[in-house]
MARBA-3410 file (N, C-alpha, C, O; in Angstrom, 1 decimal):
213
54.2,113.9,151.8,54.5,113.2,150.6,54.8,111.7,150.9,54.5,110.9,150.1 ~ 55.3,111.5,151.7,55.8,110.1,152.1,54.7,109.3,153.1,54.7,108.1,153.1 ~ 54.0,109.7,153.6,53.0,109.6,154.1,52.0,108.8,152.7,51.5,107.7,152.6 ~ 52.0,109.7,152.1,50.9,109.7,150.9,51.5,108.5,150.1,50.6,107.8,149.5 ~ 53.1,108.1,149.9,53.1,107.0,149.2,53.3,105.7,149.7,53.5,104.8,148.9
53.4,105.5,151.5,53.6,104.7,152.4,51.5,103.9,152.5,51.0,102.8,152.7 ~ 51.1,105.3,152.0,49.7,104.2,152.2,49.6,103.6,150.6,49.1,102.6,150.4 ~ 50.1,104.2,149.6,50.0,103.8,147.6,50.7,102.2,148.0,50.2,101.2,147.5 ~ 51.8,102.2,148.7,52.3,101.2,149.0,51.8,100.0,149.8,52.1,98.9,149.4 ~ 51.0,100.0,151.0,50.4,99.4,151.7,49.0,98.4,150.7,48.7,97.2,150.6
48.3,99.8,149.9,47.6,99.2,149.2,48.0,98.1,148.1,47.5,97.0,147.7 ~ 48.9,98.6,147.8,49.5,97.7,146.6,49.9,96.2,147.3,49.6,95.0,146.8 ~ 50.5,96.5,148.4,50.4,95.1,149.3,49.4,94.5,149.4,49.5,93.3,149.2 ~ 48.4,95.0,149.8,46.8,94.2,150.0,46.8,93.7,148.8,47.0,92.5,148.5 ~ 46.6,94.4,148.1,46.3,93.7,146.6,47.4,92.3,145.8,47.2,91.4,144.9
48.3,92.6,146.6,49.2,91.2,146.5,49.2,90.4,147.2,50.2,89.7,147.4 ~ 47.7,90.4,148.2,48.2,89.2,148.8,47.8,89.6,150.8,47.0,89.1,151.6 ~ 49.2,90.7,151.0,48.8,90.9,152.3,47.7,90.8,153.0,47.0,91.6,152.4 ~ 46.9,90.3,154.0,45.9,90.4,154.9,46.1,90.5,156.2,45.0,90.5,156.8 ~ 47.0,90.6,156.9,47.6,90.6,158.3,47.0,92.0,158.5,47.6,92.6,157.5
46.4,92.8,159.1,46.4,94.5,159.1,47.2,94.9,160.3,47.3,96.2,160.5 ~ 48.1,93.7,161.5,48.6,94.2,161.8,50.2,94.8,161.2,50.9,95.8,161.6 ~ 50.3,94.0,160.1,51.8,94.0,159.4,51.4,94.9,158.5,52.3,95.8,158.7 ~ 50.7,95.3,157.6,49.9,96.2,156.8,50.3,97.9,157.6,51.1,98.8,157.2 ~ 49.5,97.8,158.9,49.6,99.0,159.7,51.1,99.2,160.0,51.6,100.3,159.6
51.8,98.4,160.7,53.6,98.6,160.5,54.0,99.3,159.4,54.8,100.3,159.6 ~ 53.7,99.1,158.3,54.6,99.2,156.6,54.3,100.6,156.7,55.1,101.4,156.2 ~ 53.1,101.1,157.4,52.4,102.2,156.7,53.0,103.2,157.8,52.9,104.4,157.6 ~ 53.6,102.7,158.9,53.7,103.8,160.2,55.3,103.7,160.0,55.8,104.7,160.4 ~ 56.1,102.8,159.6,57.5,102.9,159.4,58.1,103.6,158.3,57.9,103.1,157.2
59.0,104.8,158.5,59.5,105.6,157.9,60.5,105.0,156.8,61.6,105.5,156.9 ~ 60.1,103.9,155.6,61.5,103.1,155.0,62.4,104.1,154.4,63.6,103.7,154.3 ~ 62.1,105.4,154.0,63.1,106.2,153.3,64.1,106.9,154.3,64.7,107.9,153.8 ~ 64.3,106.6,155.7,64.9,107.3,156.5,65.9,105.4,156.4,66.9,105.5,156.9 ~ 65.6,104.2,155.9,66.7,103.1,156.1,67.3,103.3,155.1,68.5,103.1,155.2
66.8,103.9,153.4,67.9,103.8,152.8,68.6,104.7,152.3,68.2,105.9,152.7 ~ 70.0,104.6,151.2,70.6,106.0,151.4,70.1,107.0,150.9,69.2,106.9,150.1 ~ 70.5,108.2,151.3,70.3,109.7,150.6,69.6,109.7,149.4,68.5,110.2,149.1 ~ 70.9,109.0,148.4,70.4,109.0,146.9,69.1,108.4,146.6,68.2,109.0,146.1 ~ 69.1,106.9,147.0,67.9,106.2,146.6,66.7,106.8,147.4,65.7,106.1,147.4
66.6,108.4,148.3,65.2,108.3,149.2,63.9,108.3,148.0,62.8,107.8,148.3 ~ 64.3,108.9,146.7,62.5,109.1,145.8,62.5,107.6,145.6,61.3,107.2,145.6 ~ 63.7,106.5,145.5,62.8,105.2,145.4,62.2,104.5,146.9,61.5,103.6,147.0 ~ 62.7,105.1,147.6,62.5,104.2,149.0,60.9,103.7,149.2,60.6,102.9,150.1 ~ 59.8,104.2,148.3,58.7,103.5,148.6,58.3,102.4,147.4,57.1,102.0,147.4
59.0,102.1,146.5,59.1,101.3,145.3,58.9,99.9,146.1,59.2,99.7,147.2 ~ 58.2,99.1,145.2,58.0,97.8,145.7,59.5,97.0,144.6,59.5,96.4,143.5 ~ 60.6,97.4,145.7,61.7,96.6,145.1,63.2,96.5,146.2,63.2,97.1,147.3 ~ 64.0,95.9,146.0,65.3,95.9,146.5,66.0,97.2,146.4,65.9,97.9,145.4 ~ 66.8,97.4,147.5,67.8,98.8,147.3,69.2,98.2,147.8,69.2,97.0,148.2
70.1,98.8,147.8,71.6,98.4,148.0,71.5,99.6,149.0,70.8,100.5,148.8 ~ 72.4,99.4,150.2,72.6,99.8,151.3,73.9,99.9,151.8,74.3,100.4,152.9 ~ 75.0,99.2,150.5,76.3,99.0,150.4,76.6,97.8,151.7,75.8,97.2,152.4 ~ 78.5,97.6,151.7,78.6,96.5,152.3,78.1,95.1,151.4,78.0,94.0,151.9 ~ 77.8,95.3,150.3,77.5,94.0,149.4,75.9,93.7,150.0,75.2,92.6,149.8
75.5,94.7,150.7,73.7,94.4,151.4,72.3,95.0,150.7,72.3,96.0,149.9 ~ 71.5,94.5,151.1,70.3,95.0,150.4,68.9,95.4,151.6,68.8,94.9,152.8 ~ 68.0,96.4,151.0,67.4,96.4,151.7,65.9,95.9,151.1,65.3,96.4,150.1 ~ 65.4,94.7,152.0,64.6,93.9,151.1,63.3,94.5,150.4,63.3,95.7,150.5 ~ 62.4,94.1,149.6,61.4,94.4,148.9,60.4,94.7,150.1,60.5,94.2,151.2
59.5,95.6,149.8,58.8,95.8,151.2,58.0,94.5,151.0,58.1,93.7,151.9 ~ 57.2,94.0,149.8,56.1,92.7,149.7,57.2,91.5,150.4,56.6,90.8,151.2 ~ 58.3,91.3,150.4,58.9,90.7,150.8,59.2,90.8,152.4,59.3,89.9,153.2 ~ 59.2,91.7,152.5,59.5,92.2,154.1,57.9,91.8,155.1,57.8,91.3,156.2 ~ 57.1,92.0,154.5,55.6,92.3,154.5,55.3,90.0,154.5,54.9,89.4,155.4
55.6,89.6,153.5,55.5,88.2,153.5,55.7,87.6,154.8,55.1,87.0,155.7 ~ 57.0,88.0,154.5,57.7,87.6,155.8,57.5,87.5,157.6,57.9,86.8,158.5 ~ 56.9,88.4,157.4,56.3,89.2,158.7,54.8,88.7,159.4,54.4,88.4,160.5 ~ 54.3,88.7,157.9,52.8,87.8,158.1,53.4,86.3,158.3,52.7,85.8,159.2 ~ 54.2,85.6,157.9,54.0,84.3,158.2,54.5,83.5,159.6,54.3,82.4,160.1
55.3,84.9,160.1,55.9,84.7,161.7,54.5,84.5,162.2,54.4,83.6,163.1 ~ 53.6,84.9,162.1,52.3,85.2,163.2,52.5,85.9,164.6,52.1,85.4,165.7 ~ 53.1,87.0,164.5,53.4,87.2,165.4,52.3,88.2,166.2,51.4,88.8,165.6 ~ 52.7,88.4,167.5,51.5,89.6,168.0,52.4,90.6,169.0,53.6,90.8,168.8 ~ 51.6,91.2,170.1,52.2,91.7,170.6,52.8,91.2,171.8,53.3,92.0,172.6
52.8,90.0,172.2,53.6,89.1,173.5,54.9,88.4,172.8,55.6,87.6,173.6 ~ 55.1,88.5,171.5,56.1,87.9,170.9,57.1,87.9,170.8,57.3,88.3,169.7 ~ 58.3,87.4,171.4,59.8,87.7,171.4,60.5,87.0,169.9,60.3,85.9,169.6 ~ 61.2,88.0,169.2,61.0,87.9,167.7,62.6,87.9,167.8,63.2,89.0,168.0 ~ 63.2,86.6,167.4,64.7,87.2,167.1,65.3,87.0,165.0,65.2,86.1,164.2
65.9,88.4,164.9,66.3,88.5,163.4,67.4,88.1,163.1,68.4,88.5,163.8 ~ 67.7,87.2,162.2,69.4,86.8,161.5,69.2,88.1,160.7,68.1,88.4,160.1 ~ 70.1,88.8,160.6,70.8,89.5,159.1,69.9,91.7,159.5,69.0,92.2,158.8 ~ 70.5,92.2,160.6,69.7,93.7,160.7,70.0,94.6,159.2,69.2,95.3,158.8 ~ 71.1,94.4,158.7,71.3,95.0,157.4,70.5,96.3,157.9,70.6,96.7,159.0
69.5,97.3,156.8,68.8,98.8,157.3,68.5,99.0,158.4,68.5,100.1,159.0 ~ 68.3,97.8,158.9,66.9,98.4,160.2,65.6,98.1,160.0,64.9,97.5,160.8 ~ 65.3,98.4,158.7,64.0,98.6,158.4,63.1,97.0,158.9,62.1,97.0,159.7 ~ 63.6,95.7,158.3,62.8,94.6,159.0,62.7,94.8,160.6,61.7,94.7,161.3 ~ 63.8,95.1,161.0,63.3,94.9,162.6,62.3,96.2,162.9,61.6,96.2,163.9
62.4,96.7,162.4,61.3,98.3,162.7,59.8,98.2,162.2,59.0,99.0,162.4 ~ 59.6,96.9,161.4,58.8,96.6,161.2,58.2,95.7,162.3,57.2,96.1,162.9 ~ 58.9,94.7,162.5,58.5,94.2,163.8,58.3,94.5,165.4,57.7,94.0,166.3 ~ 59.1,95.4,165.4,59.0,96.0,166.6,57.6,96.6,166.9,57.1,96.8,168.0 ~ 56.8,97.1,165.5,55.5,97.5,165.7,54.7,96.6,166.0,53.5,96.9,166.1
54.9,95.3,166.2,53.6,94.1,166.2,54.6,93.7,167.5,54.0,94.1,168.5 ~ 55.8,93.2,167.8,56.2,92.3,168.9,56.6,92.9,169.9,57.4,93.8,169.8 ~ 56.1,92.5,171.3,57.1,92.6,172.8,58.3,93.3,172.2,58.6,94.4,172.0 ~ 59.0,92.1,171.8,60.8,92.0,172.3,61.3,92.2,170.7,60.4,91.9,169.9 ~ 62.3,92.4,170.3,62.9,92.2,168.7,64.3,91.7,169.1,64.6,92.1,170.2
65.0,91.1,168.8,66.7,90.9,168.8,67.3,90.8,167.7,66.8,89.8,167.1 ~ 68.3,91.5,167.0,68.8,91.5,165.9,70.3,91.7,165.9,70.9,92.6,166.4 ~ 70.6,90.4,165.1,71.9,90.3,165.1,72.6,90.0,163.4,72.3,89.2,162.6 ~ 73.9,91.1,163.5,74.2,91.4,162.2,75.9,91.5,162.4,76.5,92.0,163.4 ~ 76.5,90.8,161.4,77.5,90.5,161.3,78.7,91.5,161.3,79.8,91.4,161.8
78.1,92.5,160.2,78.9,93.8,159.8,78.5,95.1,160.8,77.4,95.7,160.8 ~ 79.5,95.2,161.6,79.3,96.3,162.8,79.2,97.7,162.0,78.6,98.5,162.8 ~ 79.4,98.3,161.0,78.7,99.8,160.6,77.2,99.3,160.1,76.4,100.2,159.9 ~ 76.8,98.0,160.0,75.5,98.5,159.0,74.9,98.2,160.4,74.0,99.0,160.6 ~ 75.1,97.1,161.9,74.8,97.2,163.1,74.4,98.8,163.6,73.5,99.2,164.3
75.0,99.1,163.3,75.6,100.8,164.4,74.5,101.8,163.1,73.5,102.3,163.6 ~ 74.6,101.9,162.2,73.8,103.1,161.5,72.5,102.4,161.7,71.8,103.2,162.1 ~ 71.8,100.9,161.5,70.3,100.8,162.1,70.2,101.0,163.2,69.2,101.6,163.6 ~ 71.1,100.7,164.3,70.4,101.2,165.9,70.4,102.7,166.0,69.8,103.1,167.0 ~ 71.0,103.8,165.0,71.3,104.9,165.5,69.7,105.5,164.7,69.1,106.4,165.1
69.4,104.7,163.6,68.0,105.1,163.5,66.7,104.6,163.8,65.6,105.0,163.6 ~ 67.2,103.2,164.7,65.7,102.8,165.0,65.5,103.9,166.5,64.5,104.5,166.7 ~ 66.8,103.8,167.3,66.5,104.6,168.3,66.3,106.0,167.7,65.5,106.5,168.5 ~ 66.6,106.6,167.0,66.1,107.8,166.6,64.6,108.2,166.5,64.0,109.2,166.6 ~ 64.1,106.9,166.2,62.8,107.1,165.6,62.3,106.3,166.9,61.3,105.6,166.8
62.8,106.4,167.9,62.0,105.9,169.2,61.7,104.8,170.0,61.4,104.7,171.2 ~ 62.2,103.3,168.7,61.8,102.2,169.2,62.7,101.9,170.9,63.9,102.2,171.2 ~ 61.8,101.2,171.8,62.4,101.1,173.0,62.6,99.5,172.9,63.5,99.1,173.7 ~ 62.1,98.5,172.1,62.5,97.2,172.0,62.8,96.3,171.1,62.4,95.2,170.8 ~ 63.8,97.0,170.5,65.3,96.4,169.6,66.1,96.6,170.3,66.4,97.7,170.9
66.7,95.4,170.4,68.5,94.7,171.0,69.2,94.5,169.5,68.9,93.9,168.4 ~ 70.2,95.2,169.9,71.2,94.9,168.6,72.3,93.9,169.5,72.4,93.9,170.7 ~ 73.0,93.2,168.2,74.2,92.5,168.6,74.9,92.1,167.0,74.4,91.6,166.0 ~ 76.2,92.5,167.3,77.5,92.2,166.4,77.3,90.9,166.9,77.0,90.6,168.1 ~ 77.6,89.8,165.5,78.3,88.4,165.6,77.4,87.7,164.8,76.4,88.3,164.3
77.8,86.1,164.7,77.5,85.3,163.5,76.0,84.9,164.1,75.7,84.5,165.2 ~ 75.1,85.2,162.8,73.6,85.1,163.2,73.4,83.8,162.8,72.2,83.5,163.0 ~ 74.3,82.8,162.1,73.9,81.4,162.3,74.1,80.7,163.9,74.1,79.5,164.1 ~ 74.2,81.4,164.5,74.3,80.8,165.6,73.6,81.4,166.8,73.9,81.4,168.0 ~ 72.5,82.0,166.0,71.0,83.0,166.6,71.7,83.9,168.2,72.8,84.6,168.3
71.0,83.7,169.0,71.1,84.8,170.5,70.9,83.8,171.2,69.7,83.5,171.3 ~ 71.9,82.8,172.0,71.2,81.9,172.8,70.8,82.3,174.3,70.3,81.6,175.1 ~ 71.2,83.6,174.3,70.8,84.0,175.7,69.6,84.3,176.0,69.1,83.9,177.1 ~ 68.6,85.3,175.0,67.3,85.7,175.1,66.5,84.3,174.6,65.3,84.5,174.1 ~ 66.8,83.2,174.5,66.2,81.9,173.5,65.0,81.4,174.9,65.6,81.3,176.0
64.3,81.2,174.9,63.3,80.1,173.6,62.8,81.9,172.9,63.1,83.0,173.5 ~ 62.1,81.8,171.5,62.0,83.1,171.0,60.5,82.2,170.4,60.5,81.0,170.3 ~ 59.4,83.0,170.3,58.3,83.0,169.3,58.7,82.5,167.8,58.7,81.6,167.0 ~ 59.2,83.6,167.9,59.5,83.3,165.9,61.0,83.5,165.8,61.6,83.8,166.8 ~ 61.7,83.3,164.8,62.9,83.6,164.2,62.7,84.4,162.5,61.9,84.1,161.6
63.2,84.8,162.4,63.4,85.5,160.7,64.6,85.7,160.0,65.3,86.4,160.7 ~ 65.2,85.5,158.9,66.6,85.1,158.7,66.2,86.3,157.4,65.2,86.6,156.8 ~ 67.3,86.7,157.2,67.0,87.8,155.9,68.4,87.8,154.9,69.0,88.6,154.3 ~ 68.4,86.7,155.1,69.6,86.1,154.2,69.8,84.8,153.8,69.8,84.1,154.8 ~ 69.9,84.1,152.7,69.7,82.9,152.3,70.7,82.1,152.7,71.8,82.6,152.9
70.5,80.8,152.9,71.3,79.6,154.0,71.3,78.8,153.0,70.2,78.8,152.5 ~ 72.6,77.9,152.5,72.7,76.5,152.1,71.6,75.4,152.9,71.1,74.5,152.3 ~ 71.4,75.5,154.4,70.8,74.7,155.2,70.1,75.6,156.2,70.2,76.8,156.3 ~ 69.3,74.7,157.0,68.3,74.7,157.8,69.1,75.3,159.3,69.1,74.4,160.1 ~ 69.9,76.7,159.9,70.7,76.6,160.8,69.8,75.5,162.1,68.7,75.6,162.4
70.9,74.5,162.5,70.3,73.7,163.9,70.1,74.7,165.1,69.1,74.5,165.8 ~ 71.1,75.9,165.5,70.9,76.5,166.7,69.7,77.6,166.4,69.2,78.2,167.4 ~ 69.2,77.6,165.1,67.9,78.8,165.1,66.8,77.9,165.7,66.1,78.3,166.7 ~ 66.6,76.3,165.1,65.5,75.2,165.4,65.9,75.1,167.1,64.8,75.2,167.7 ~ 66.6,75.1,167.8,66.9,74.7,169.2,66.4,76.5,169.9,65.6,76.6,170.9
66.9,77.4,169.2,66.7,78.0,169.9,65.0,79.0,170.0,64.8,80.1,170.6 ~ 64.2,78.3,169.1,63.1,78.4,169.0,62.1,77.6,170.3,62.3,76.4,170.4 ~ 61.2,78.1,170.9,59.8,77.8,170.9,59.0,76.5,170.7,58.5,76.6,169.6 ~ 58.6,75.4,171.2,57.2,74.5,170.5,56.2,75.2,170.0,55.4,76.0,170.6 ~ 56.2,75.0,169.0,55.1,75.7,168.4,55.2,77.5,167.7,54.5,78.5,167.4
56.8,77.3,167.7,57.5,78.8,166.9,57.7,78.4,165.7,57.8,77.2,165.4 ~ 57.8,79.8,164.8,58.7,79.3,163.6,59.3,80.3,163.5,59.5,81.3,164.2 ~ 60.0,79.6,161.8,61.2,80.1,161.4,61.3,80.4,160.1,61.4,79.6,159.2 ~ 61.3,81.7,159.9,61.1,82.1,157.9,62.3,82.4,157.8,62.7,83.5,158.3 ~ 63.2,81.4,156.7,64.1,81.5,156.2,64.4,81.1,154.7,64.1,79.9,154.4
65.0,82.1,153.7,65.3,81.6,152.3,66.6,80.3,152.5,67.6,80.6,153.0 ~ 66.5,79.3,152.1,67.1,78.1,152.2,67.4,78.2,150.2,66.7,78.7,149.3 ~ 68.7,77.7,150.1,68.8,77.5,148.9,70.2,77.4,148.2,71.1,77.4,149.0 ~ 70.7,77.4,146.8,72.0,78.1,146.2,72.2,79.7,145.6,71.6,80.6,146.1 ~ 72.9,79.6,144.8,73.0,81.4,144.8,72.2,81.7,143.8,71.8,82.8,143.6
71.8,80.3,142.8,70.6,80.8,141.8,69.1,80.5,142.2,68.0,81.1,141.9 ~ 69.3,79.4,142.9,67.4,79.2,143.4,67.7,78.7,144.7,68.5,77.9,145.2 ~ 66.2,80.0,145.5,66.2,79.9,146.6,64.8,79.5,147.1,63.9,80.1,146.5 ~ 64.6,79.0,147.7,63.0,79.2,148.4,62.7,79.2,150.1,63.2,78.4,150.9 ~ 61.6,80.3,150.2,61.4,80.8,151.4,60.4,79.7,152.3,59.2,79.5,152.0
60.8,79.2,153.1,60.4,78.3,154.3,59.8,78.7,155.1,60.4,79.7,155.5 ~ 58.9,78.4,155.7,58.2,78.7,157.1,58.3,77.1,157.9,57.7,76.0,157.6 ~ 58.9,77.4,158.7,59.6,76.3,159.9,58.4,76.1,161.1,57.9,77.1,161.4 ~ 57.9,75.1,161.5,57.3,75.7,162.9,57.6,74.1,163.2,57.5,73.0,162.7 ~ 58.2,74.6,164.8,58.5,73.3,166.0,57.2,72.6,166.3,56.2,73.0,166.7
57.6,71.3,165.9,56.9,70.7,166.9,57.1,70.0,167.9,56.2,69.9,168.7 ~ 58.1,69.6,168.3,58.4,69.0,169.5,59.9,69.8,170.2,60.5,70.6,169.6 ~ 60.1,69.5,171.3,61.0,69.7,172.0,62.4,69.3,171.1,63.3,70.0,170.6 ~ 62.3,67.9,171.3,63.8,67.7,170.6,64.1,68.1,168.9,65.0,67.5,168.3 ~ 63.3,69.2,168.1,63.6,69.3,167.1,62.6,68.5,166.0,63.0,68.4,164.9
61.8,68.1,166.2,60.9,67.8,164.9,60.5,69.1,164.5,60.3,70.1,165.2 ~ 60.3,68.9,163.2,60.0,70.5,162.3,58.6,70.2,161.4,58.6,69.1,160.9 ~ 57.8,70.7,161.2,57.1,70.8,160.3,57.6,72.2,158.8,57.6,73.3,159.2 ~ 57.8,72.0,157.3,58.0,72.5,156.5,57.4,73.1,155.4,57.5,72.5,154.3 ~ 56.8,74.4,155.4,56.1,74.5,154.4,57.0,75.6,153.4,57.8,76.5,153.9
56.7,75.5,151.9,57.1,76.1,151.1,56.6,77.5,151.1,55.4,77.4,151.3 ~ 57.0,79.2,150.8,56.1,80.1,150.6,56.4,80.6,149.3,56.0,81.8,149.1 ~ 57.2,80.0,148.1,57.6,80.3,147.6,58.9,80.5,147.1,59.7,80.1,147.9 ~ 59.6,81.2,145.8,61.0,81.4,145.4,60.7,82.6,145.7,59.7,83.1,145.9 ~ 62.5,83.2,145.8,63.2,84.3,146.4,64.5,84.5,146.1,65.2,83.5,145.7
64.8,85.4,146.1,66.4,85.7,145.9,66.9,87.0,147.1,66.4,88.1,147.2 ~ 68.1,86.2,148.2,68.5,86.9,149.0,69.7,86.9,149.1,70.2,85.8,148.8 ~ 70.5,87.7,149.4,72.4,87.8,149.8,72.3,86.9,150.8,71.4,86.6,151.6 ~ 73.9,86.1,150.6,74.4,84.3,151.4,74.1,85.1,152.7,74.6,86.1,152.9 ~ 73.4,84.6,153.4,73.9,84.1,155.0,75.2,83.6,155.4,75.3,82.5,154.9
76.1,84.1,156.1,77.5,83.9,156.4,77.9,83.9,157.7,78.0,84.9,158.5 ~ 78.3,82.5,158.0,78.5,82.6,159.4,78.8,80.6,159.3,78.9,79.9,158.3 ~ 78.8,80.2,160.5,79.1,78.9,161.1,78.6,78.0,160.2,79.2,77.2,159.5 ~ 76.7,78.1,160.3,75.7,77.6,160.1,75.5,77.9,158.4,74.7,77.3,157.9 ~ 76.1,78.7,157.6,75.7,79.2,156.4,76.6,78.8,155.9,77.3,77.8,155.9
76.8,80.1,154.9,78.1,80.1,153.8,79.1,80.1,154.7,78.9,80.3,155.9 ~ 80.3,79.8,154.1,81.5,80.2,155.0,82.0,81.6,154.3,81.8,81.8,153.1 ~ 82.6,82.6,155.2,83.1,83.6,155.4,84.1,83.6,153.7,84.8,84.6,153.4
END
């Protein structure tokens, strides 16, 4: 049954847009009704937001799916995540990238995604408790970055700890209009190139570099 609505869903993605077939094939091999709760599993293949509690969400898959295509990522890719909230974004990536790193602020919603991505097998997600405006400087330079929470500003340690020639998809914005960015370095010391992908609506990013606490 879930099988059967994981591909109703993929199509519906193509049809909006998707063309990446590597991010396409992720959506379709990741189990989303095992990220959200119990109650919500008959919506978990809905092309929408779910609450996951903790004041968190788990994103739209078209959203999840945007996002994913615009990293460009492949399989040599070291991919680090602001905001693990379900699991489910990093479980998506881990089907296209090398490496994943995901770091989330709230240690139970940390602890119940690693206990299902590792359930479900993945051998390359790194989790880490702590403030994701201030990315992983240890696994850094990274391919891409992905932020799954909206920022007043541009964090400086995601741009430093990026790649020449990486980017960075993040909702930048206030709490009523947001819009989703695709970042890509061009130089060493921080020149950025900025494109728009659109409006969005995501829970604050909170940390150093974001909202404050």
């Amino acid at each position: 049954m879930f099988e059967e609505r994981r591909k109703a869903l993929v199509e519906l993605l193509r049809k909006k847009g998707i063309r990446d077939e590597r991010v396409l094939n992720a959506i379709l091999r990741v189990p989303r009704h095992l990220f959200v709760p119990p109650e919500l599993v008959d919506r978990a293949y809905d092309d929408r937001p779910l609450p996951i509690g903790k004041g968190q969400t788990i994103s739209q898959p078209y959203i999840v799916a945007l996002m994913t295509e615009a990293l460009g990522i492949d399989e040599d890719s070291r991919v680090l995540e602001i905001g693990t909230g379900s699991g489910y974004q990093a479980a998506v990536l881990a089907e296209i990238a090398k490496d994943v790193y995901t770091v989330e602020r709230i240690p139970e919603l940390s602890e119940r995604a690693r206990k299902i991505i590792e359930g479900l097998g993945y051998k390359n997600v790194f989790f880490k408790v702590g403030d994701g405006t201030c990315g992983w400087p240890e696994h850094a330079p990274y391919d891409a970055i992905i932020v799954t929470a909206a920022s007043p500003r541009i964090p400086k340690p995601l741009i430093k700890q990026l790649k020449v020639g990486g980017r960075l998809v993040i909702p930048v914005g206030n709490e009523l209009t947001q819009e989703l960015l695709r970042i890509t370095k061009i130089t060493e010391d921080g020149k950025v190139d900025i494109e728009s992908l659109g409006g969005c609506v995501f829970v604050k990013l909170k940390g150093k570099y974001g909202w404050e606490e």
